[in-house]
C-alpha positions, 0 to 999 in steps of 0.5 A, a space after each residue: 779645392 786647389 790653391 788654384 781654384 781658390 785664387 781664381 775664385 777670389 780673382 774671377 770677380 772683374 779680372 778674366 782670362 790674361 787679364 787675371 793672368 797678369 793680376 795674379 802674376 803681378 801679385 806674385 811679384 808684390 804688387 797690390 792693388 789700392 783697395 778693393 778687395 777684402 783682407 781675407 781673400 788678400 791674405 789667400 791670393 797673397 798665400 797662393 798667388 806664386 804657385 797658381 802663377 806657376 800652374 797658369 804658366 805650366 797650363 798655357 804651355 801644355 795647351 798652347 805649344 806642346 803636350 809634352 811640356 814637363 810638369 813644374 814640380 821643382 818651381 811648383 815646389 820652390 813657390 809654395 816654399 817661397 811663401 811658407 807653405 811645405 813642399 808637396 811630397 
């Protein structure tokens, strides 16, 4: 499962679609919710919240306004980093 898929899953419930765009984005900006949700699935959207945001960016780009649209793997990179995780190789 991608760090992706694991934030989304534990996102899905009660957020979809931009709405769990802007959750996930604002998490990654430090911003959490008042309750709600369990410890162990806060620690996971928390771990992997930035490089999902970057991914959901990257995604929207590619469909929404061009198929060239480079790959992230620099800020892919500096996300995961950010929050402990290593670089990919």
């Amino acid at each position: 499962m991608s760090r992706t898929e694991r934030v989304t899953g534990h996102t899905d419930i009660g957020h979809r679609g931009q709405e769990r765009d802007v959750f996930i984005r604002a998490w990654a900006d430090g911003v959490r919710p008042e309750g709600g949700i369990p410890r162990a699935a806060a620690d996971i959207i928390t771990r992997h919240a930035r490089p999902t945001a970057v991914m959901d960016d990257f995604v929207r780009r590619l469909s929404e306004e061009s198929r060239l649209t480079a790959y992230p793997d620099e800020a892919l990179n500096a996300a995961a980093q950010a929050v402990g995780m290593p670089a990919s190789r």
